[in-house]
C-alpha positions as CSV (number, residue, x, y, z in Angstrom):
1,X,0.0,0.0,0.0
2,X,2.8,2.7,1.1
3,X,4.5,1.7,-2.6
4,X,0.8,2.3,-4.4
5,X,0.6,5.7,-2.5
6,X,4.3,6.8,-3.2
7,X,4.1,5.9,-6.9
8,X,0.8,7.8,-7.7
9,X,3.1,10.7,-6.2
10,X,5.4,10.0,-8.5
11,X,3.1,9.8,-11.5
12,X,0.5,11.9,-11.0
13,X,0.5,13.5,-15.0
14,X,1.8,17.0,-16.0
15,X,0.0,18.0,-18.9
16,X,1.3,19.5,-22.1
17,X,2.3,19.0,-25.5
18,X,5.7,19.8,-26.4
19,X,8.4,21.0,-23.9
20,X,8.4,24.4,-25.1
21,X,4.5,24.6,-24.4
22,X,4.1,24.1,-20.8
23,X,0.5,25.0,-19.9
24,X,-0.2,26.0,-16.1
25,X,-2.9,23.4,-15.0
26,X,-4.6,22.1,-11.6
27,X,-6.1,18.3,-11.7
28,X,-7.7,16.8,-8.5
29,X,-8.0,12.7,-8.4
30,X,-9.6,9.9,-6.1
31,X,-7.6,6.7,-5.2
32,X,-8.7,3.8,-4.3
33,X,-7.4,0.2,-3.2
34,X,-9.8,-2.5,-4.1
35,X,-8.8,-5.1,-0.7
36,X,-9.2,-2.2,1.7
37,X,-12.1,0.0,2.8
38,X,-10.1,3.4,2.2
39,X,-9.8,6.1,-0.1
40,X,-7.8,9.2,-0.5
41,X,-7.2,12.3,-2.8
42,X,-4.7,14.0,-4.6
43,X,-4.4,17.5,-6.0
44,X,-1.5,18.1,-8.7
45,X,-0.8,22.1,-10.3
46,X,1.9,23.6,-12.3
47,X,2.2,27.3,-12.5
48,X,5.2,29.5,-14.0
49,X,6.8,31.8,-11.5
50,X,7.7,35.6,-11.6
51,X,11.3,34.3,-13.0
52,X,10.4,32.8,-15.5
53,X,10.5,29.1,-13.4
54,X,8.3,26.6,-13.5
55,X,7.0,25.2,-10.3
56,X,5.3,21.8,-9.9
57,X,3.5,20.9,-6.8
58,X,1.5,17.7,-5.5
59,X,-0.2,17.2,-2.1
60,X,-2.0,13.8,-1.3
61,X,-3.9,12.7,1.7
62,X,-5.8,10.0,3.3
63,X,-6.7,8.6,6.5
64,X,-3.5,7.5,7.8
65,X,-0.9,9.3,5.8
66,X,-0.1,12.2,3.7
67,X,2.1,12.9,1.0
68,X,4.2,16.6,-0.3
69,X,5.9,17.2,-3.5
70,X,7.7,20.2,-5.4
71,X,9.9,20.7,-8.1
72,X,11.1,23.7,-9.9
73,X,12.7,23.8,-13.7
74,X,14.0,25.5,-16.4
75,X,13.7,24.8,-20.0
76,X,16.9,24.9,-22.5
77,X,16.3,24.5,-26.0
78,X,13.1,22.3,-25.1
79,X,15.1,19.8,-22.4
80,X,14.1,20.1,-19.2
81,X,16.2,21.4,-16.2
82,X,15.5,20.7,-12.7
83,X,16.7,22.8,-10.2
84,X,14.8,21.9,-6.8
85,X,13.3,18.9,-5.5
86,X,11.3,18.4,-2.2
87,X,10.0,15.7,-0.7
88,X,8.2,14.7,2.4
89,X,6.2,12.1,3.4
90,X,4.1,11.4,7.3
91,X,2.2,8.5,8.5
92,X,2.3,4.9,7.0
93,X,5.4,3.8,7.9
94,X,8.7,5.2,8.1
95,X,8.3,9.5,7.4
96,X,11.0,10.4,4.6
97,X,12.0,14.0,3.9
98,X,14.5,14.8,0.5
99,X,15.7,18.2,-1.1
100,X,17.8,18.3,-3.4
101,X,19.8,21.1,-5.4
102,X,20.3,20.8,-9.2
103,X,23.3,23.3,-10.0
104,X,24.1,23.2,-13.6
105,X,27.3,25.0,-13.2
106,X,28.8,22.9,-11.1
107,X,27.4,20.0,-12.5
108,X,26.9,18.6,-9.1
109,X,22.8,17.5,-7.1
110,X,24.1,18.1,-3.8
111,X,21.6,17.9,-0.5
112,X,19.8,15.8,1.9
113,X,18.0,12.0,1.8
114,X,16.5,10.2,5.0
115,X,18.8,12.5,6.6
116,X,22.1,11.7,4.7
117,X,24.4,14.0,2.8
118,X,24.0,13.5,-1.2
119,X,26.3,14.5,-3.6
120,X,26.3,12.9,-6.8
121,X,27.7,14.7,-10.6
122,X,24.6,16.1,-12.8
123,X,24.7,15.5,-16.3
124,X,22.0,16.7,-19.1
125,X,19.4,14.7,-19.1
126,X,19.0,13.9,-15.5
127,X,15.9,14.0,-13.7
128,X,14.0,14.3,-10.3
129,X,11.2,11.9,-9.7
130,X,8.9,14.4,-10.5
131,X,10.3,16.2,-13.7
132,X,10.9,12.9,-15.7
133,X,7.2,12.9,-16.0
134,X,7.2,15.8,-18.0
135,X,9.9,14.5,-20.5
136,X,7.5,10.6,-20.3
137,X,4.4,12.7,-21.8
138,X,6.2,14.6,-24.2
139,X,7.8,11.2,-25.8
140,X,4.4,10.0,-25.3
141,X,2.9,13.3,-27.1
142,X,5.1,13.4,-30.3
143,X,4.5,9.3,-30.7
144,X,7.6,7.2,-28.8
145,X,6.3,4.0,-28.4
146,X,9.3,3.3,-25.7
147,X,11.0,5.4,-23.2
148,X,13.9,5.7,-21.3
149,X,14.9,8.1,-18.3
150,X,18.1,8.4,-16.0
151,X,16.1,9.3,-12.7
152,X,17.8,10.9,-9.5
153,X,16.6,8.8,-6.3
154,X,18.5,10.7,-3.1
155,X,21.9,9.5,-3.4
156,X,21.0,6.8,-6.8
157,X,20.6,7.3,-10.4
158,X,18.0,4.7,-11.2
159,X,16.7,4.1,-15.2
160,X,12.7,4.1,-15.8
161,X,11.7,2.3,-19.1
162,X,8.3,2.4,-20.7
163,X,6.7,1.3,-23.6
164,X,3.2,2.5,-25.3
165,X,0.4,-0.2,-25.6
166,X,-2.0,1.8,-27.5
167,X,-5.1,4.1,-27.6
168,X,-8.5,3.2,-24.9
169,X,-11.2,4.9,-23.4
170,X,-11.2,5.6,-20.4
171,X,-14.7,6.6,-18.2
172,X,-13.8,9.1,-15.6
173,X,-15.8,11.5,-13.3
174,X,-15.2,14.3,-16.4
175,X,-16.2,11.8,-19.1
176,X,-15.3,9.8,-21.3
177,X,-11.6,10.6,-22.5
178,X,-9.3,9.3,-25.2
179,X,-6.2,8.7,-24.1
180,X,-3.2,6.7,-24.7
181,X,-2.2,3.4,-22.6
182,X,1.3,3.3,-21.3
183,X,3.1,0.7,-19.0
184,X,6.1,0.9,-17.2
185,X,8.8,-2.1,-18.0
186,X,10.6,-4.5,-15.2
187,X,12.3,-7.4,-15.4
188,X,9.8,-9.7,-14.1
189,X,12.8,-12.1,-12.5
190,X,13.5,-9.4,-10.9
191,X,9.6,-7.0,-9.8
192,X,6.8,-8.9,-10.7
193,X,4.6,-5.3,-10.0
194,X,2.7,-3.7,-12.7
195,X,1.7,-0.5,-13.3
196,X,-0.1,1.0,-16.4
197,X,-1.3,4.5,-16.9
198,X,-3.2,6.8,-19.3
199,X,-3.0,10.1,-20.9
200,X,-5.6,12.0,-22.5
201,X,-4.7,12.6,-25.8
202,X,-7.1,15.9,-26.5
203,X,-5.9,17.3,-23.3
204,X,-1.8,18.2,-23.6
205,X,-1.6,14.4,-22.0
206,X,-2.8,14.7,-18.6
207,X,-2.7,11.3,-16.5
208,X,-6.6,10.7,-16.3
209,X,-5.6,7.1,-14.8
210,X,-2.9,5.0,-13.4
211,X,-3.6,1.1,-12.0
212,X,-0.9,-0.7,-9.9
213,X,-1.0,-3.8,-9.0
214,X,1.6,-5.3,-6.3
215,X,3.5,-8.6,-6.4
216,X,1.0,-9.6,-3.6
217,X,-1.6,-9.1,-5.5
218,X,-2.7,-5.7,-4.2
219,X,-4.5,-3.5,-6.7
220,X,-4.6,0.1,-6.3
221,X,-6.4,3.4,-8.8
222,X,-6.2,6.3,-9.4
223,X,-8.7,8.4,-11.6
224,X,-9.1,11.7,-12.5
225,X,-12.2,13.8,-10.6
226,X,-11.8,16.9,-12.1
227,X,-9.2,19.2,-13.9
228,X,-7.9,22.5,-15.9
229,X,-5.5,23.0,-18.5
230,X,-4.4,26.5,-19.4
231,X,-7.4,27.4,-17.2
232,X,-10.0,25.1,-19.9
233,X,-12.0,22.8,-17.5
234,X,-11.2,19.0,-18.4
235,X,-14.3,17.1,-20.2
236,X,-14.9,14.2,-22.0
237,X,-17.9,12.2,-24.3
C-alpha cells in the first residue's frame, strides 16, 4: 500500500504537449485500493513563476498518511532542467524527507535523503522523480512507443523504461476521454509489479488514470475527478 501511495506521487501527469508549451494546470484525483475500505485524494498544479520558473506541486492525503511534492525547472532548447526537488512524506510507515539542489554550473545535485548527505555529478538529461514525467508525456505526445529516463533517487541514479500499448477509453468522473495506454517495464525475474497508466490525448496528455498492482496481488487506482489546462475545464464524451 505505502509503494501504491508513493508511486501515484510520483506519477500523477503533468500536462502538455511539447516541452516548449508548458501549460499552467490544476487536476484533482480519487484513489482507491480494491482489498481495503479506504480512499484518498490528490491535488496536482503547475504554475510559472515571476522568473520565469516553473514550479510543480503535489499534495496527497488520506486517513493515515499524507504525502508533499515540489519541483522547480527551467527549460533549454526544449530539455528540461531541474533545479529543486522536495519531498516529504508522514504517516504509513517510516516518514521520509528529500531536497535536493540541481546546480548546472557545477554540475553537481548536492543535498539531503533520510537524513544523509547526497552529492552525486549532474549530467543533461537527468531528472528528479517528479520532472521525468514531463519529458515521459512529451515522448508520449510526439509518438515514442518506448522510453527511457536516468532518474535521480536521493543518493542513486535509477533508469525508468516504458513502452506504449496503444489508444482506450477511459470513463472518468469528467467523461469519457481518449487517451493513450502506457506501462512501465521491469524485469519480471527481478519486480513482478505492474503498473499502467493513461494520458488523455485531447488534453496536452494529462494522467486521467494509473492502476498498480503489487506482487502480492494488491491493486490500487487512481482516476481523474476533475481538472484545468491553461485554465480550460477537463471534459470528455
Amino acid at each position: 500500500m505505502r509503494r501504491a501511495l508513493l508511486f501515484a506521487c510520483a506519477l500523477l501527469a503533468l500536462p502538455f504537449a511539447q516541452a516548449a508549451d508548458l501549460q499552467p494546470f490544476s487536476a484533482s484525483y480519487t484513489a482507491d485500493w480494491k482489498q481495503l475500505p479506504m480512499s484518498g485524494t490528490a491535488e496536482r498544479s503547475l504554475e510559472k513563476t515571476s522568473d520565469g520558473k516553473w514550479k510543480l506541486s503535489f499534495k496527497a492525503s488520506m486517513m493515515i498518511a499524507s504525502l508533499s511534492e515540489e519541483s522547480t525547472l527551467t527549460l533549454d532548447k526544449d530539455t528540461l532542467l531541474p533545479e529543486s526537488y522536495h519531498f516529504e512524506r508522514g504517516g504509513l510507515g517510516k516518514a521520509k524527507k528529500s531536497d535536493l539542489d540541481f546546480d548546472w554550473n557545477t554540475k553537481m545535485i548536492t543535498g539531503t535523503d533520510r537524513g544523509d548527505a547526497v552529492k552525486v555529478p549532474l549530467n543533461r538529461g537527468m531528472l528528479d522523480k517528479s520532472s521525468y514525467q514531463l519529458a515521459l508525456q512529451q515522448d508520449v505526445a510526439i509518438g515514442k512507443k518506448s522510453m527511457t529516463y536516468q532518474v535521480v533517487d536521493g543518493s542513486d541514479v535509477d533508469t525508468y523504461d516504458f513502452r506504449v500499448l496503444g489508444s482506450e477509453k477511459v470513463d472518468t468522473k469528467a467523461g469519457k476521454i481518449d487517451a493513450i495506454k502506457v506501462e512501465r517495464v521491469r524485469d519480471p525475474t527481478q519486480n513482478k509489479r505492474i503498473t499502467v497508466m493513461w494520458f488523455a490525448k485531447d488534453w496536452d496528455y494529462l494522467l486521467v488514470r494509473l492502476q498498480q498492482v503489487e506482487t502480492d496481488g494488491k491493486e490500487y487506482n487512481i482516476m481523474l475527478l476533475n481538472g484545468t489546462v491553461n485554465g480550460k475545464e477537463v471534459k470528455g464524451s
